[in-house]
C-alpha positions as CSV (number, residue, x, y, z in Angstrom):
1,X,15.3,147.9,-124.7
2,X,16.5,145.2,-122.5
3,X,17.9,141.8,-124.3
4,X,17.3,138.6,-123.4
5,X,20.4,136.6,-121.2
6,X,22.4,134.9,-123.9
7,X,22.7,131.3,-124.0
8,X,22.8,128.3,-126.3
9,X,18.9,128.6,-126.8
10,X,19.4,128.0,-130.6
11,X,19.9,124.2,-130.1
12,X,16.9,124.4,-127.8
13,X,15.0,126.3,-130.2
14,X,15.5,124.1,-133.6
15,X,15.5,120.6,-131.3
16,X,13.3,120.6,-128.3
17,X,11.4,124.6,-128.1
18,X,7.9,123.3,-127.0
19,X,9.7,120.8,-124.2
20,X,11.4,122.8,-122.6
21,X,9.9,125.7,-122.9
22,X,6.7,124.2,-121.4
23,X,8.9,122.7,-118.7
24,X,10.2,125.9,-117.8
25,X,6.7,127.2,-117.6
26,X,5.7,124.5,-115.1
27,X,8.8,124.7,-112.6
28,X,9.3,128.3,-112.7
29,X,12.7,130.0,-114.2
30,X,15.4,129.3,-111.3
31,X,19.2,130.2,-111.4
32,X,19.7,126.5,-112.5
33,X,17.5,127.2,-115.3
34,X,20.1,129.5,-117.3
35,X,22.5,128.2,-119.2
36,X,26.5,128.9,-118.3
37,X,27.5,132.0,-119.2
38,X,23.9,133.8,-118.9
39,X,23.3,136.8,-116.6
40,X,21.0,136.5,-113.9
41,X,17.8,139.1,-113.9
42,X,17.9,141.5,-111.4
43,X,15.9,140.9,-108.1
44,X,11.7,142.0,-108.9
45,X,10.5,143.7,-106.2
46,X,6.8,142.9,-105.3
47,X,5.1,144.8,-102.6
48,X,1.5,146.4,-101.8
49,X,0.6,149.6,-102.3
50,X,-1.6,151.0,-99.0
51,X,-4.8,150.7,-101.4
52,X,-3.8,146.7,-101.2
53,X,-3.2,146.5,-104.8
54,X,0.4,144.6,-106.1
55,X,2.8,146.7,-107.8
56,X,6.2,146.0,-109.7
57,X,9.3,147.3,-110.3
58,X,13.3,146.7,-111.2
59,X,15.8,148.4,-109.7
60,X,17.3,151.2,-111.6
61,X,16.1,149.9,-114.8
62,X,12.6,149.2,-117.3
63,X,11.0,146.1,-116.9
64,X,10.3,144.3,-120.2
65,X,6.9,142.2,-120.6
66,X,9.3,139.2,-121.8
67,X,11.0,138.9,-118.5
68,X,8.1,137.7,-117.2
69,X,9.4,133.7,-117.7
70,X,12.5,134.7,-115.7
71,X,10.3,134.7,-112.2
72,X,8.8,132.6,-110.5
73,X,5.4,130.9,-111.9
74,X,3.6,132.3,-108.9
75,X,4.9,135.5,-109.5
76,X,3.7,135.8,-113.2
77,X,0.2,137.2,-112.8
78,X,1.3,139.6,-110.2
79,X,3.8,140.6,-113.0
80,X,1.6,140.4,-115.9
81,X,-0.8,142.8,-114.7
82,X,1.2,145.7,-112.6
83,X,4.0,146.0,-115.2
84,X,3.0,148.6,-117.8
85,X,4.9,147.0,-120.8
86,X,2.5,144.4,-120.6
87,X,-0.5,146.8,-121.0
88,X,-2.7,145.8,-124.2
89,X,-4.5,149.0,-124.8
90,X,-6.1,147.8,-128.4
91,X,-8.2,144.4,-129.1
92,X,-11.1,142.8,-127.7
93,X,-9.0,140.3,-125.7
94,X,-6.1,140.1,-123.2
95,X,-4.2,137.3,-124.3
96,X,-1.0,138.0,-121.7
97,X,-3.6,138.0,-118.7
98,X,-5.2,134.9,-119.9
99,X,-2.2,132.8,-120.6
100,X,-0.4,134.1,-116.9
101,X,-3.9,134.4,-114.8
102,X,-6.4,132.6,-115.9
103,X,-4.6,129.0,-116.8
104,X,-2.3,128.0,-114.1
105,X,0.9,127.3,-115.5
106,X,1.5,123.6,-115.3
107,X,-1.6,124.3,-118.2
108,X,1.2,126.8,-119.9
109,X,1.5,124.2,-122.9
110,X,-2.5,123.7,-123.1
111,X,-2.6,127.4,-123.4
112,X,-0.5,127.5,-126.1
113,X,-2.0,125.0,-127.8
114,X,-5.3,127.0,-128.2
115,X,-3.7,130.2,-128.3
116,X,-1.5,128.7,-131.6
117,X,-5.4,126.9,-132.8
118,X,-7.0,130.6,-132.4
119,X,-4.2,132.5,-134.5
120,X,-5.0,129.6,-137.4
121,X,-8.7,130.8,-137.1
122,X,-7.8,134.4,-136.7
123,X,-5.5,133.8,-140.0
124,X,-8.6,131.6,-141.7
125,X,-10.9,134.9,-140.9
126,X,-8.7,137.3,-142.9
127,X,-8.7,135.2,-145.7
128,X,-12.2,135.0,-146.1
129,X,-13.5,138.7,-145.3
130,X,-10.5,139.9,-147.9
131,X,-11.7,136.8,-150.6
132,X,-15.5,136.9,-150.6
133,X,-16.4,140.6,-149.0
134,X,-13.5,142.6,-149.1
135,X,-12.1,142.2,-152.7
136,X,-15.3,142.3,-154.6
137,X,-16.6,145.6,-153.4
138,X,-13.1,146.7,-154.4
139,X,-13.9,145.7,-158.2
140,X,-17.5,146.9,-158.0
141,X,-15.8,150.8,-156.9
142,X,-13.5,150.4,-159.5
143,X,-15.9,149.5,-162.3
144,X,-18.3,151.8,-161.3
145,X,-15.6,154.7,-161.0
146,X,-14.7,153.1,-164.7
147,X,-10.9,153.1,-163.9
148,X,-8.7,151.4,-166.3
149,X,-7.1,147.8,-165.6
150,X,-3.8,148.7,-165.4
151,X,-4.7,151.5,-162.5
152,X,-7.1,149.2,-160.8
153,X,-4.4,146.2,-160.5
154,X,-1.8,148.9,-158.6
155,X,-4.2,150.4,-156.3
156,X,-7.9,148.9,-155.4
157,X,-7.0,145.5,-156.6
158,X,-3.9,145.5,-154.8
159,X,-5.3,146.4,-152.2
160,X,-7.6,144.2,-151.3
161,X,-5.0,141.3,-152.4
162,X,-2.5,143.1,-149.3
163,X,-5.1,143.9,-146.8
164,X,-4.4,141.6,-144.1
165,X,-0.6,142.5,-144.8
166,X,-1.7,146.4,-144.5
167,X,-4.0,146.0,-141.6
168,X,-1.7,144.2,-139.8
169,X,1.4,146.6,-140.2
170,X,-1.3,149.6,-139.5
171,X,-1.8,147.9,-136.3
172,X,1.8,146.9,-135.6
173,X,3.3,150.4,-136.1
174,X,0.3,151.9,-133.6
175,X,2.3,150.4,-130.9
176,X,5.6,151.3,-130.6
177,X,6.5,147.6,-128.6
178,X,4.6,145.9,-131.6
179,X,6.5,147.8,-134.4
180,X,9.2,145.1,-134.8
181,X,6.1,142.5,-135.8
182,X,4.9,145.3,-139.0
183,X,9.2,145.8,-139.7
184,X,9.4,141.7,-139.8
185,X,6.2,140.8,-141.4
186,X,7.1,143.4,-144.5
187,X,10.2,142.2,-144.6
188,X,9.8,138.4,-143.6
189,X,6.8,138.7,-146.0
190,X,8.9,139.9,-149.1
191,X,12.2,137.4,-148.8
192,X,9.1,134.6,-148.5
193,X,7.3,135.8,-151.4
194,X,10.6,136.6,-153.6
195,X,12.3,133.6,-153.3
196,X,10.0,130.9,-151.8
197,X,6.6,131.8,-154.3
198,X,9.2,133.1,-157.2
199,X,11.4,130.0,-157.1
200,X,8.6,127.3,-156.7
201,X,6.5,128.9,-159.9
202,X,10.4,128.8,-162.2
203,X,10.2,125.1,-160.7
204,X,6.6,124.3,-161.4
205,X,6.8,125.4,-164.9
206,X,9.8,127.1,-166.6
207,X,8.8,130.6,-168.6
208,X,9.9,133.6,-169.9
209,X,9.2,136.4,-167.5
210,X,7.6,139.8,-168.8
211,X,10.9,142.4,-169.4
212,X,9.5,146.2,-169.2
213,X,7.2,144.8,-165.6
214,X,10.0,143.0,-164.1
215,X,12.8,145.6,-164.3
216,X,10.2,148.3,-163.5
217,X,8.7,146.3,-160.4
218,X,12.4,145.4,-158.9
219,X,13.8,149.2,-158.8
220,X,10.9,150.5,-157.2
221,X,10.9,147.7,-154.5
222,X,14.7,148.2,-154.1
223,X,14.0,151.8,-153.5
224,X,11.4,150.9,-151.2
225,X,13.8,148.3,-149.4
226,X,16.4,151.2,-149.5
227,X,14.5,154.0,-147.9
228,X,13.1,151.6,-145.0
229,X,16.7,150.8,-144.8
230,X,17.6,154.5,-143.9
231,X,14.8,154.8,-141.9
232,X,16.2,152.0,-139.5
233,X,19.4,153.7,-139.3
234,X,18.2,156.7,-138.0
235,X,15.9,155.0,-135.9
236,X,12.7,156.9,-136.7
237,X,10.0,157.8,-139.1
238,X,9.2,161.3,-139.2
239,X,6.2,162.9,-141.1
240,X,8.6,163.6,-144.2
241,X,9.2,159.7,-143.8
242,X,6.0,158.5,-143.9
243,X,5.1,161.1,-146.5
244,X,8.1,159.5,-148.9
245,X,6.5,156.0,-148.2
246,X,3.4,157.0,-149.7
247,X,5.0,159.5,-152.3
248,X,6.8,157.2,-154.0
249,X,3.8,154.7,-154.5
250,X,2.1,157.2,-156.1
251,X,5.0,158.3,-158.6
252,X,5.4,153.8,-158.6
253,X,1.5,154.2,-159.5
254,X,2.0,157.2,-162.2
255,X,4.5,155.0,-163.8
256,X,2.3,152.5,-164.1
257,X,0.2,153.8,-166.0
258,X,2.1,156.6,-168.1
259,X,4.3,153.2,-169.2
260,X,0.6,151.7,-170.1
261,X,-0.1,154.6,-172.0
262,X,3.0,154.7,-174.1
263,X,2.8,151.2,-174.8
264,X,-0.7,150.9,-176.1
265,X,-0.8,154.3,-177.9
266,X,2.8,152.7,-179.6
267,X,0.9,149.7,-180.7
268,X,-2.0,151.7,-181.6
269,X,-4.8,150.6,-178.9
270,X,-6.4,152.5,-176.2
271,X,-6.6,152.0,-172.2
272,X,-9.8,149.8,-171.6
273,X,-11.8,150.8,-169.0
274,X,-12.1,148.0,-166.2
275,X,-16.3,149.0,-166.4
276,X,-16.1,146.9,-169.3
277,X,-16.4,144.0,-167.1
278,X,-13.9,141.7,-169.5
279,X,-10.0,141.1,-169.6
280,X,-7.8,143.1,-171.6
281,X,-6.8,140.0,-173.7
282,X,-7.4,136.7,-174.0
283,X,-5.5,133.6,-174.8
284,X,-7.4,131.1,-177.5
285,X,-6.7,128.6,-174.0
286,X,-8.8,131.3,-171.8
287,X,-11.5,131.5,-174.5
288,X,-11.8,127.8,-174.4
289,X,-12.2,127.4,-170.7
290,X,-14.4,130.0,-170.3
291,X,-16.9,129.2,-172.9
292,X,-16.7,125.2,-171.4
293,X,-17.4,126.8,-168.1
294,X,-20.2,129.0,-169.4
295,X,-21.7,125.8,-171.2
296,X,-21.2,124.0,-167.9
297,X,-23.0,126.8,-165.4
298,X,-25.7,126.4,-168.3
299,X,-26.4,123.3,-168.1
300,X,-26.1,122.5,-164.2
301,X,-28.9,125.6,-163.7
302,X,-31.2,124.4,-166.2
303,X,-31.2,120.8,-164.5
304,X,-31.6,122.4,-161.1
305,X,-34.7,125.4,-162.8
306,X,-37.8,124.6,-161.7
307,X,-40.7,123.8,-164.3
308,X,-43.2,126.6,-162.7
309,X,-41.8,130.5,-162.3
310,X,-42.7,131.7,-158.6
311,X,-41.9,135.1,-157.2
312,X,-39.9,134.8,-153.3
313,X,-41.0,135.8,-150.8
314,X,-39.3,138.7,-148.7
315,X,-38.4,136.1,-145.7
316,X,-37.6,133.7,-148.4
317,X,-35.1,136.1,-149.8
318,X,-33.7,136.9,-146.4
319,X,-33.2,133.3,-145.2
320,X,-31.9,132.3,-148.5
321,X,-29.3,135.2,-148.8
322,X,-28.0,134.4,-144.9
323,X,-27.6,131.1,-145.9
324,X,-23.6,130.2,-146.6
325,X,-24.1,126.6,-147.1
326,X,-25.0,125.4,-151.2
327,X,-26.4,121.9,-150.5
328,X,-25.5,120.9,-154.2
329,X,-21.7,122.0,-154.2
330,X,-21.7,120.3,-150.7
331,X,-22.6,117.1,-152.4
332,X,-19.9,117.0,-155.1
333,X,-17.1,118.2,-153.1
334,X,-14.4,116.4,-151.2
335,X,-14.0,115.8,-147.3
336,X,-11.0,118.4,-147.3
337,X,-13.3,120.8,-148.6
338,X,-16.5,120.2,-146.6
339,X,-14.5,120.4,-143.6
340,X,-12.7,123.7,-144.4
341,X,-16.4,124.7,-145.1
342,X,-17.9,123.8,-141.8
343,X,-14.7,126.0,-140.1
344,X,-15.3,129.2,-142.6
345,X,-19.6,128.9,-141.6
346,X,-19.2,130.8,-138.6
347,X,-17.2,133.8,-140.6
348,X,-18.9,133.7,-143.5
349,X,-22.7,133.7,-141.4
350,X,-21.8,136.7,-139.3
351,X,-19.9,138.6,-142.9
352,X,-23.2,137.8,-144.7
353,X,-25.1,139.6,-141.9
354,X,-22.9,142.6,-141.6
355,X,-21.6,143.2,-144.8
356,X,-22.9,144.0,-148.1
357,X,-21.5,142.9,-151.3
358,X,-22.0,144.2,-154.7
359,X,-21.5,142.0,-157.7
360,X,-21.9,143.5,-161.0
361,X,-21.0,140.5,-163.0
362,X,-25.2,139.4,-161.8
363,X,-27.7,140.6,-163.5
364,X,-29.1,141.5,-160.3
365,X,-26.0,143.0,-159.0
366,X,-26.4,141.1,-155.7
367,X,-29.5,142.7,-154.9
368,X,-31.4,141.7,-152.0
369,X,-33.7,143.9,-150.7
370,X,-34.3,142.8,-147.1
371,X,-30.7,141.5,-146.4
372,X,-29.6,144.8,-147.9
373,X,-32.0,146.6,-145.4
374,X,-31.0,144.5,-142.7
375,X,-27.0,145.7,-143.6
376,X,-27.3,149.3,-143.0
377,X,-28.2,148.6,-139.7
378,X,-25.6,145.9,-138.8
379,X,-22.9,147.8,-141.2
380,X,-22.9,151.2,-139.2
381,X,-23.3,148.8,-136.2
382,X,-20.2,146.8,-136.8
383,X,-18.0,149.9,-137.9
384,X,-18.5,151.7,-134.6
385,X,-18.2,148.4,-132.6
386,X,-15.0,147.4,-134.1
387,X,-13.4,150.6,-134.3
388,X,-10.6,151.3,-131.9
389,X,-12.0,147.9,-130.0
390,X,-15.5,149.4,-129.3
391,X,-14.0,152.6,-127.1
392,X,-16.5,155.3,-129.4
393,X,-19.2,153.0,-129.8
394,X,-19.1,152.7,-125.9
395,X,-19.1,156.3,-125.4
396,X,-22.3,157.7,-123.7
397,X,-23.3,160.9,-124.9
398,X,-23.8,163.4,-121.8
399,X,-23.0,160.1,-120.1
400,X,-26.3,159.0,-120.5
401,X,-27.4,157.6,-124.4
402,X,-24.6,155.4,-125.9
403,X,-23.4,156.1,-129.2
404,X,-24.3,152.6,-130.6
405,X,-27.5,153.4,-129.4
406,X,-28.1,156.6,-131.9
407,X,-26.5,154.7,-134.9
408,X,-29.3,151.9,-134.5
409,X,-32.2,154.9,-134.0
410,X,-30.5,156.7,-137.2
411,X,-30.0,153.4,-139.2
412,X,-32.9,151.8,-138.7
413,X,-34.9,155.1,-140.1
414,X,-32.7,155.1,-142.7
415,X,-33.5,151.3,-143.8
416,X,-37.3,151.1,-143.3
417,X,-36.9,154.2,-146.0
418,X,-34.8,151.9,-148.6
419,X,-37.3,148.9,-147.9
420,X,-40.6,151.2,-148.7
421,X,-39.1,152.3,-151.6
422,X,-38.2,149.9,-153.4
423,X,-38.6,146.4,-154.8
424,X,-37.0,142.8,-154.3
425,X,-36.8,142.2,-158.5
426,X,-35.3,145.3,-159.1
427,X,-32.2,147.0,-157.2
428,X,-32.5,150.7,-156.7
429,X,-30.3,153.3,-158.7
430,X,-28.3,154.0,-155.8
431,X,-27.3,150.0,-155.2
432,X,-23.5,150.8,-156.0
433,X,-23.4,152.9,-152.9
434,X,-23.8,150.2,-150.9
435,X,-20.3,148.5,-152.5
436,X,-18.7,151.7,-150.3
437,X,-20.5,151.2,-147.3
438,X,-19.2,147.1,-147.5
439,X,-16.3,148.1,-148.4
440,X,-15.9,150.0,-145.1
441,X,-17.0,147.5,-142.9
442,X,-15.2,144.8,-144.2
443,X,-12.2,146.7,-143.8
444,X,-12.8,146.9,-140.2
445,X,-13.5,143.8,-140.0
446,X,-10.4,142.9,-141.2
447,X,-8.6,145.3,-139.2
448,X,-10.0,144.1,-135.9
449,X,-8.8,140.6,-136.6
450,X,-5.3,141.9,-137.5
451,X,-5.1,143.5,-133.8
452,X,-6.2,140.2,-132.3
453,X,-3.5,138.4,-134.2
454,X,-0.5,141.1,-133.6
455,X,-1.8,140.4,-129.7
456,X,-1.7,136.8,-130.5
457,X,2.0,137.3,-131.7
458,X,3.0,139.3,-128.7
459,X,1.6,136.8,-126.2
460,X,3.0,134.3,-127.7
461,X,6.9,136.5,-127.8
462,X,6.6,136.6,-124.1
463,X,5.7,133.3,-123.5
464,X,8.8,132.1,-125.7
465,X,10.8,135.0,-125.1
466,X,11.3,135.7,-128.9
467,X,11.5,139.4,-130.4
468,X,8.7,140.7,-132.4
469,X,11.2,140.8,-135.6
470,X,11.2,137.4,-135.1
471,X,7.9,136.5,-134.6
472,X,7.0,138.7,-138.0
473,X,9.4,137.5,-140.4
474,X,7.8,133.8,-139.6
475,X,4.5,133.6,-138.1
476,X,2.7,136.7,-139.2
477,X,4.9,137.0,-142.6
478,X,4.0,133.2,-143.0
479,X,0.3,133.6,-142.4
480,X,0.1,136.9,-144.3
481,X,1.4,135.5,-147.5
482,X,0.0,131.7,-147.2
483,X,-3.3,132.9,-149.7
484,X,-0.6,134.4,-152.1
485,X,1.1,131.4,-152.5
486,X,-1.2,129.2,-152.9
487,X,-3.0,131.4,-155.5
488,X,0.2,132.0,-157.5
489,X,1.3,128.8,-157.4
490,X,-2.3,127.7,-158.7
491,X,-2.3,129.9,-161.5
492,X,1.0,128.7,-162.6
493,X,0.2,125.3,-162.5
494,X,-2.5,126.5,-164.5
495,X,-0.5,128.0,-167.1
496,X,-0.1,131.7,-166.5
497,X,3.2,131.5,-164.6
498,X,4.5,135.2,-166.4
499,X,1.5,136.6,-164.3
500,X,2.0,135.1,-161.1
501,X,5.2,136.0,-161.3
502,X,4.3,139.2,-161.9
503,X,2.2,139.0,-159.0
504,X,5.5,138.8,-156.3
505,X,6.9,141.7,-157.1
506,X,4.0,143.9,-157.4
507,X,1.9,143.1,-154.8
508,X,4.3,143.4,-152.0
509,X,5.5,147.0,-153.3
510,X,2.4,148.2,-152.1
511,X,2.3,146.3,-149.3
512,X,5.5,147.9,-148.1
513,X,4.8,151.5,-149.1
514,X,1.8,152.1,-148.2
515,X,1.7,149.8,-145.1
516,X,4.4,151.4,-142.8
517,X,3.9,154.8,-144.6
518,X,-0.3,154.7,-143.9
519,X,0.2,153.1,-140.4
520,X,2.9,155.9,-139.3
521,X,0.8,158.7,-140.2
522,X,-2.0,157.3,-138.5
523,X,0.2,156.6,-135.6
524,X,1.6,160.6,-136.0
525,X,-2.0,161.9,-136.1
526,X,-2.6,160.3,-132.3
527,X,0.9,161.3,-130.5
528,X,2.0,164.3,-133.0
529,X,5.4,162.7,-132.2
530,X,8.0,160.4,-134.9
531,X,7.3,156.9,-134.9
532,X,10.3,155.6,-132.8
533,X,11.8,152.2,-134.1
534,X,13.7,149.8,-131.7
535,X,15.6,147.7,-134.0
536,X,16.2,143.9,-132.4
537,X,20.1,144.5,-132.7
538,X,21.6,142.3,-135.4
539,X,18.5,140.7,-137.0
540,X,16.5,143.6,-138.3
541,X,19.9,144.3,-140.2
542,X,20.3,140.9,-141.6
543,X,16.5,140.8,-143.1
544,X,16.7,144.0,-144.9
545,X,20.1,143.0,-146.5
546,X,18.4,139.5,-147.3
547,X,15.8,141.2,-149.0
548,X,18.1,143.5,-150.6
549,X,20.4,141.2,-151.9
550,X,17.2,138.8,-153.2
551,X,16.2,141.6,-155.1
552,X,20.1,142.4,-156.8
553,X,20.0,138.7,-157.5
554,X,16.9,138.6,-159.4
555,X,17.6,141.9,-160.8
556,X,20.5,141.1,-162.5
557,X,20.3,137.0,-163.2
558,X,17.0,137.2,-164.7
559,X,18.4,139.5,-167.7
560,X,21.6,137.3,-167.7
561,X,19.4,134.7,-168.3
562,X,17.4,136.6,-171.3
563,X,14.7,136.8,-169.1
564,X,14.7,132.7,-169.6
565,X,13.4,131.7,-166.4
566,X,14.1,127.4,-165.3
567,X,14.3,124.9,-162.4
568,X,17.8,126.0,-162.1
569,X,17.1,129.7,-160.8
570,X,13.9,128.3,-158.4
571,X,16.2,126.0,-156.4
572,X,19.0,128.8,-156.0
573,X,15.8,130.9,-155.0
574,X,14.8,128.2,-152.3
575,X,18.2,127.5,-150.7
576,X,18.6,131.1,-150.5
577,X,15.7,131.1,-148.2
578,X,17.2,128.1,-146.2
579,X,19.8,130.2,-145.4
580,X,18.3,133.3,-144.6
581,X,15.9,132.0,-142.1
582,X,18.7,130.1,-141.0
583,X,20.9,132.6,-140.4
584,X,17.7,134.5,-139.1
585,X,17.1,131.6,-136.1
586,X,21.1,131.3,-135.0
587,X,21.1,135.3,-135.0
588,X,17.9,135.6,-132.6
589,X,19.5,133.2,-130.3
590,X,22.3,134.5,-130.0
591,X,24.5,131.8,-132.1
592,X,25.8,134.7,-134.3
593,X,26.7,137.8,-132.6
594,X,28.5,141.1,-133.3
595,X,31.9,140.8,-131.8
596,X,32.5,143.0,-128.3
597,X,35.6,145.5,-128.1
């Protein structure tokens, strides 16, 4: 892979990157543009083909999409669209073409702008569909399989806590230009949460961290760490590799709960099944607030019950359960919050229409006959649709009737015989298969937003010339784990810092394991080939060994410290991030270099 002229582009990065780097995108990269010292690119040759259409090429050498910037701006379309490394074969959208074609580039920096605006929204999108649709058809399967807490919390309910972070490295790893993103978003994604989330819940409220968890949690994602580690040396993930990824959360999930087991049957108590629909244990603190909570629910619905019972109507039902907006919460809450509200309608309008959600905690279990109807049409709809961007819901069978087209004939059968046979008071026996069937279209959902954001990432590489190691360890790592922090940080404010804590470490092990090991053997089941990896020369090296060595510090300071966790250990744990992305920046501009014999 081609690197990128060296020059003293850290100072331009960390004082002036969106100057000058829109500047450059005006003018047009020039040999005065490059700093001293910098190698000119070679000469692009652009010429016609006899069928009139512009090709591209280098001399004696592959072109790489990034080099774009180095041309002339009238040369960047031309570029953009002949050169094959700047092919996007997945997504709905062709973010290079529209920030090199369609906006001329003195408009470079507006294009930015609403690229940056539509990665916030694409970000705002994942957290919704995992929060409101994704994650609670995860506990309804688990309840209704009546799967104990402890192997609920390391499997379904992990998963839908990682899914963007998942999604996003499945979709990463399918491209072998993109793979550095899913490499520097696991990785980027782990120093943050380890040090950043870790250190600010010590600071927020000093505690004494769970023993038997911690240790258990650290070795395993040390081992993980370790075995990505050797998979970067030898530059490649076989099928034994991505077999090892998944192996080992397995024997991490076995462990789990075989370590459950001994401990409860020591005390003298039995797994709980999670169908039980309560907490293991609660605090006299939880019991409190929950039974004010339940008084307060009681009372606000009784004020709000009208005096006279009246059945709904079937359209009444329908427009009710599309509807996203509660008037009366909209009344009591803050600006901040209605305006976050009026950016999440959109989502959670189009979620609500495509994707079902089962709630066992009603009484109803989210029953609604004609929305329910009305989703297994739009559910099948939106799975083929969104499935490798639309290219088998497209297909015409004998090139004649489309596939989408069978799915609604089928579907639509298929609903008017749910809605004839049954009622709107009472949901049918069969109402938890319908947590499955949202399950699976949420998950596409999801996944189709992470390819639009990993596009997103690239675009915006090429435009600033950064690698995708880079780009993963901030911006996607960043987004990915935002919701994490702000949730683990809430609960320790709260009071429950031992399990946000626990939270860091045991989340982002199966992030790790089962994100580059599911999205290789996806990637191995398309090209029956290993998964190559193109490390970004110094960089990818320094984030695993920051990882690394964030994990041997915790490991062995939180036992020096009896498991006594304070204010002091959170600041090391945030200045250790200071310098890491630090040394991160000066590395991926070139600042810090390995020396030349």
């Amino acid at each position: 892979m081609a690197r990128r002229p060296a020059s003293g582009r850290a100072v331009w990065m960390l004082s002036a990157l969106w100057t000058l780097s829109c500047g450059a995108g005006a003018s047009g990269a020039t040999a005065g543009s490059w700093g001293v010292g910098s190698q000119m690119p070679l000469h692009l040759e652009i010429g016609r083909e006899p069928d009139g259409i512009q090709y591209a090429q280098y001399q004696d050498r592959t072109v790489d999409c990034w080099e774009v910037r180095t041309q002339n701006s009238s040369a960047w379309c031309s570029f953009i669209r002949t050169n094959p490394d700047c092919r996007m074969d997945s997504g709905f959208l062709n973010y290079l073409n529209g920030v090199f074609c369609v906006f001329p580039p003195a408009l470079l920096a507006l294009a930015v702008s609403l690229y940056a605006l539509w990665l916030l929204y694409l970000f705002l999108i994942l957290g919704v569909t995992a929060e409101k649709f994704f994650c609670p058809n995860l506990s309804a399967i688990s309840i209704n399989l009546k799967l104990a807490h402890n192997v609920a919390g390391v499997t379904f309910l992990a998963f839908g806590n990682g899914a963007p972070d998942v999604f996003s490295a499945v979709v990463a790893f399918s491209d072998p230009r993109t793979a550095g993103l899913a490499i520097g978003a696991l990785f980027g994604a782990g120093v943050f949460v380890t040090t950043v989330v870790a250190g600010g819940i010590a600071l927020l409220k000093p505690f004494t961290v769970a023993s038997r968890p911690f240790l258990r949690d650290s070795v395993f994602y040390m081992a993980a760490v370790f075995l990505t580690f050797t998979m970067l040396y030898f530059r490649q993930i076989t099928l034994a590799g991505a077999l090892s990824y998944l192996g080992l959360y397995i024997f991490y999930v076995l462990t789990v709960v075989i370590c459950t087991w001994i401990h409860r049957r020591h005390r003298g108590d039995s797994l709980s099944p999670a169908g039980s629909g309560q907490p293991e244990q609660l605090s006299d603190g939880e019991e409190e607030d929950s039974a004010s909570s339940s008084v307060h629910s009681e009372e606000y619905e009784e004020e709000y019950r009208p005096l006279l019972p009246s059945e709904e109507t079937t359209l009444q039902i329908l427009t009710k359960s599309v509807n996203p907006l509660d008037r009366r919460k909209w009344r009591r809450k803050s600006c901040y919050w209605r305006v976050l509200k009026v950016l999440k309608l959109p989502v959670e309008f189009v979620m609500l229409l495509t994707v079902p959600v089962v709630d066992p905690d009603q009484e109803d279990q989210n029953w609604k006959r004609p929305l329910n109807c009305l989703h297994l049409i739009t559910s099948p709809l939106v799975c083929i649709l969104t499935l490798k961007s639309g290219a088998y819901g497209l297909y015409k069978i004998q090139g004649v009737f489309p596939i989408w087209g069978l799915v609604i004939l089928i579907s639509a059968v298929l609903a008017a015989v749910v809605f004839c046979t049954t009622k709107n008071e009472e949901p049918p026996k069969y109402h938890c298969a319908f947590a499955f069937l949202g399950f699976l279209a949420s998950a596409l959902w999801i996944n189709a937003v992470a390819t639009e954001v990993v596009n997103v990432l690239r675009t915006l590489g090429v435009v600033f010339q950064l690698s995708n190691t880079v780009l993963g360890l901030t911006l996607l790592a960043w987004g990915n784990s935002i919701g994490d922090t702000f949730s683990d940080l809430t609960m320790a404010r709260q009071g429950y810092p031992r399990m946000a804590f626990s939270a860091c470490f045991g989340g982002i092990i199966f992030n790790m394991l089962v994100g580059v090991g599911l999205g290789c053997l996806l990637q191995m089941t398309s090209s029956h080939l290993p998964v190559k990896l193109e490390p970004d020369g110094l960089l990818v090296w320094i984030l695993a060994g920051a990882l690394g060595l964030s994990l041997v510090f915790s490991f062995i300071s939180v036992p020096a410290q009896c498991f006594e966790l304070g204010r002091g250990y959170g600041l090391c744990l945030l200045l250790y991030y200071v310098a890491f992305l630090t040394i991160a920046l000066l590395t991926e501009f070139k600042v810090i270099r390995l020396p030349t014999f």
